[in-house]
Structure formats: structure tokens, C-alpha cells
C-alpha positions as CSV (number, residue, x, y, z in Angstrom):
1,X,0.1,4.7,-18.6
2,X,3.6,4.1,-17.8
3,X,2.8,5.2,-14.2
4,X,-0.2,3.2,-13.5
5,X,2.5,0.4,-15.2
6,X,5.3,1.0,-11.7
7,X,2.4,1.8,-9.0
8,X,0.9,-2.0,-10.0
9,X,4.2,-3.6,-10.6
10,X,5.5,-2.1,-6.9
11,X,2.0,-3.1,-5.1
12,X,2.6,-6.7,-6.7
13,X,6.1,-6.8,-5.3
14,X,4.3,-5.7,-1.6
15,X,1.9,-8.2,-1.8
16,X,4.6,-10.7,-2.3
17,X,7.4,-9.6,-0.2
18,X,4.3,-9.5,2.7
19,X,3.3,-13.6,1.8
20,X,7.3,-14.3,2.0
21,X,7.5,-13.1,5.3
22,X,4.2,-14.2,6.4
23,X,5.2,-18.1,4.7
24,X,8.3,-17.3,6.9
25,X,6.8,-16.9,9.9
26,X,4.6,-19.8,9.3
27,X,6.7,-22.2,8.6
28,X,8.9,-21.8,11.6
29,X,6.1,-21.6,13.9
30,X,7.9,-18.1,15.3
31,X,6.0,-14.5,15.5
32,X,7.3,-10.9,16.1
33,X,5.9,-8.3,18.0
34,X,3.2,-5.9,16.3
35,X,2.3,-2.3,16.6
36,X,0.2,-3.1,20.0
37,X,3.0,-5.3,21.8
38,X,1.7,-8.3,21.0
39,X,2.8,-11.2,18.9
40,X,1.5,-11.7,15.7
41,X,1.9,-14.2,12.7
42,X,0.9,-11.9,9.7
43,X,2.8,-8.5,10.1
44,X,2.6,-5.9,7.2
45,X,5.6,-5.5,5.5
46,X,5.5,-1.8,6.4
47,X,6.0,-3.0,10.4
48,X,8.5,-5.4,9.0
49,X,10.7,-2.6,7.3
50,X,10.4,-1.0,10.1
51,X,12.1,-3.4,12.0
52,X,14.7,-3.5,9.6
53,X,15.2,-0.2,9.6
54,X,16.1,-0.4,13.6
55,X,18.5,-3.5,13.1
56,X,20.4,-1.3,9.8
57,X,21.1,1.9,12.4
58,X,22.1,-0.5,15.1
59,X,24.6,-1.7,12.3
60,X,26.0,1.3,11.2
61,X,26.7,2.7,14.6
62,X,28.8,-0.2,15.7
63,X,29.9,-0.7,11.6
């Protein structure tokens, strides 16, 4: 029970961290690039991590 309680509370915190970003991009009229090389306005939060994960090594090799 307690499981099935963490795997919905983390796919609710997806779902929401996704319409952030996707509100984000929105709002500012902006877009990133996608899996495909083209621009998009509703990324998955998976690609967006991703990203991230790029900007946080770039960080710590110059950090």
C-alpha cells in the first residue's frame, strides 16, 4: 500500500513539474529544442532534466 502511496505521489509531482515548465514556456512565448532538433513548446520533463543535467556538468567543470 505504502508503495502504490510514493509511485502516485511522484507521478503527481511529474505531472506538475511538466505543466510548470510547459506554463513557462508559454507564457514567455520561448521554446527549446526537442529530441528531433526542432523547437517545441511542450517538452517532457524527462528531456527537460536532461538539459539540466548538461548545464549541472558544465558547472562543475568550471566550479
Amino acid at each position: 500500500m505504502a508503495l502504490i502511496m510514493v509511485m502516485t505521489l511522484s507521478l503527481m509531482i511529474y505531472s506538475l513539474a511538466e505543466k510548470r515548465v510547459r506554463e513557462a514556456l508559454a507564457t514567455h512565448k520561448v521554446s527549446i529544442w526537442d529530441q528531433k532538433n526542432k523547437p517545441t513548446r511542450y517538452p517532457t520533463i524527462r528531456w527537460v532534466f536532461m538539459i539540466f543535467e548538461d548545464v549541472l556538468l558544465s558547472w562543475e567543470l568550471t566550479g
